[in-house]
N, C-alpha and C positions, 0 to 999 in steps of 0.2 A: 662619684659613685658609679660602679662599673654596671649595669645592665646583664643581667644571664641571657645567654644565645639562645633559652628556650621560649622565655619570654616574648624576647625580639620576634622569634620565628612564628610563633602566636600572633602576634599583631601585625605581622604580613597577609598571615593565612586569613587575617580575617580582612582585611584591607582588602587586598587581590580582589575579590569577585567584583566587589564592588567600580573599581577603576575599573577593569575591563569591559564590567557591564557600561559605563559610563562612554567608554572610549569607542565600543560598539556602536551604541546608540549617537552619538555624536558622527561618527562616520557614516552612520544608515543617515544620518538628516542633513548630512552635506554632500551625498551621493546618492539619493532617493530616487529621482529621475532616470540616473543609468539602470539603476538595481530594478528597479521595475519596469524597464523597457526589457533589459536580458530578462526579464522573468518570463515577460508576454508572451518576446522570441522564443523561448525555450517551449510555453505551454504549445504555442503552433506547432513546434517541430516536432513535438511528441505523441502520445498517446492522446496529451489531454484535447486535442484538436478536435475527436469527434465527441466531446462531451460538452453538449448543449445546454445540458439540465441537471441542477442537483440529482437527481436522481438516479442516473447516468454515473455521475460521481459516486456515486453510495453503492452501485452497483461493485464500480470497479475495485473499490476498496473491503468489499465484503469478498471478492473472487482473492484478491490479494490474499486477505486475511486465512481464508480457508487453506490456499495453498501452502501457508507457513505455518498452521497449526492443525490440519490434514494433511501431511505429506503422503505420497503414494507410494508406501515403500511393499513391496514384494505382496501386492492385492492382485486377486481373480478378477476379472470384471461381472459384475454382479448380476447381469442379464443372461450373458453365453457361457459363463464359468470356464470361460476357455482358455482366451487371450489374455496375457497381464494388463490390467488397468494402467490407464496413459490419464487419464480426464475426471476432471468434479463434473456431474452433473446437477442442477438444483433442481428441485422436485416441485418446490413450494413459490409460489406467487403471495405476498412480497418475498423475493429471495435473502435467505438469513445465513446465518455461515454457517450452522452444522447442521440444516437441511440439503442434502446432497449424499446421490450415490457414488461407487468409481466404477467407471465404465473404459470400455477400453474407445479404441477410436470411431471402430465401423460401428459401433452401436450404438455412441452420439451422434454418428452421422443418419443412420436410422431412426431414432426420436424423433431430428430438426427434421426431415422429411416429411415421417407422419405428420406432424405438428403443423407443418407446411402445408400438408394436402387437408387434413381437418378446415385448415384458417381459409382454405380459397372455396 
C-alpha cells in the first residue's frame, strides 16, 4: 500500500522540531563548557561589562526598548523647539519606557549638568 506525499509530509512536519530540538540540546550538553566560556568572553567585551546589577540590566533594556518603539523620527526637541531631537530623556525615577521626552543634544547635556550641580 502506497502512502500519499501529503501524509508523509505531515509526519515530517511534525517529527522535525522535535529532532532538532533534541540534537540542539544534545550538542548544548556536550559542548557546555566552550558555549559558556565564549559567552562570559563576549559579556566582558561588550556593553555588558559595566553592568554590576540587575538593575543596571533592567535599565539598559528599558533604553533598548524605548528606542525601537520611540523612534525619533522628524521631532522638535521639546525644551528649545529649535533643534531636531537626537535623545530619550527619562523624566521618571524608577525609569519605565514610555516616561521620557526627545530632546536634542545640548539640552541633555544641560539637565546632566544641572542634575550634577544639584547632587554636589
Amino acid at each position: 500500500m502506497k502512502k500519499n506525499s501529503t501524509e508523509i509530509n505531515k509526519r515530517r512536519r511534525e517529527t522535525y522540531p522535535v529532532k532538532a530540538r533534541l540534537t540542539k540540546k544534545k550538542y548544548y550538553q556536550k559542548n557546555k563548557e566552550p558555549i559558556l566560556k565564549s559567552q562570559k568572553k563576549y559579556r566582558k567585551e561588550t556593553n555588558y561589562k559595566d553592568e554590576k546589577t540587575p538593575s543596571q540590566r533592567k535599565i539598559r533594556n528599558i533604553k533598548r526598548k524605548t528606542k525601537y518603539h520611540f523612534p525619533i523620527k522628524n521631532q522638535l526637541c521639546q525644551i528649545c523647539l529649535i533643534n531636531k531631537a537626537e535623545q530619550h530623556h527619562h523624566t521618571t525615577k524608577p525609569i519605565e519606557v514610555d516616561q521620557f521626552i526627545f530632546i536634542c543634544l545640548d539640552c541633555h547635556r544641560k539637565i546632566h549638568i544641572d542634575i550634577r550641580e544639584v547632587k554636589s
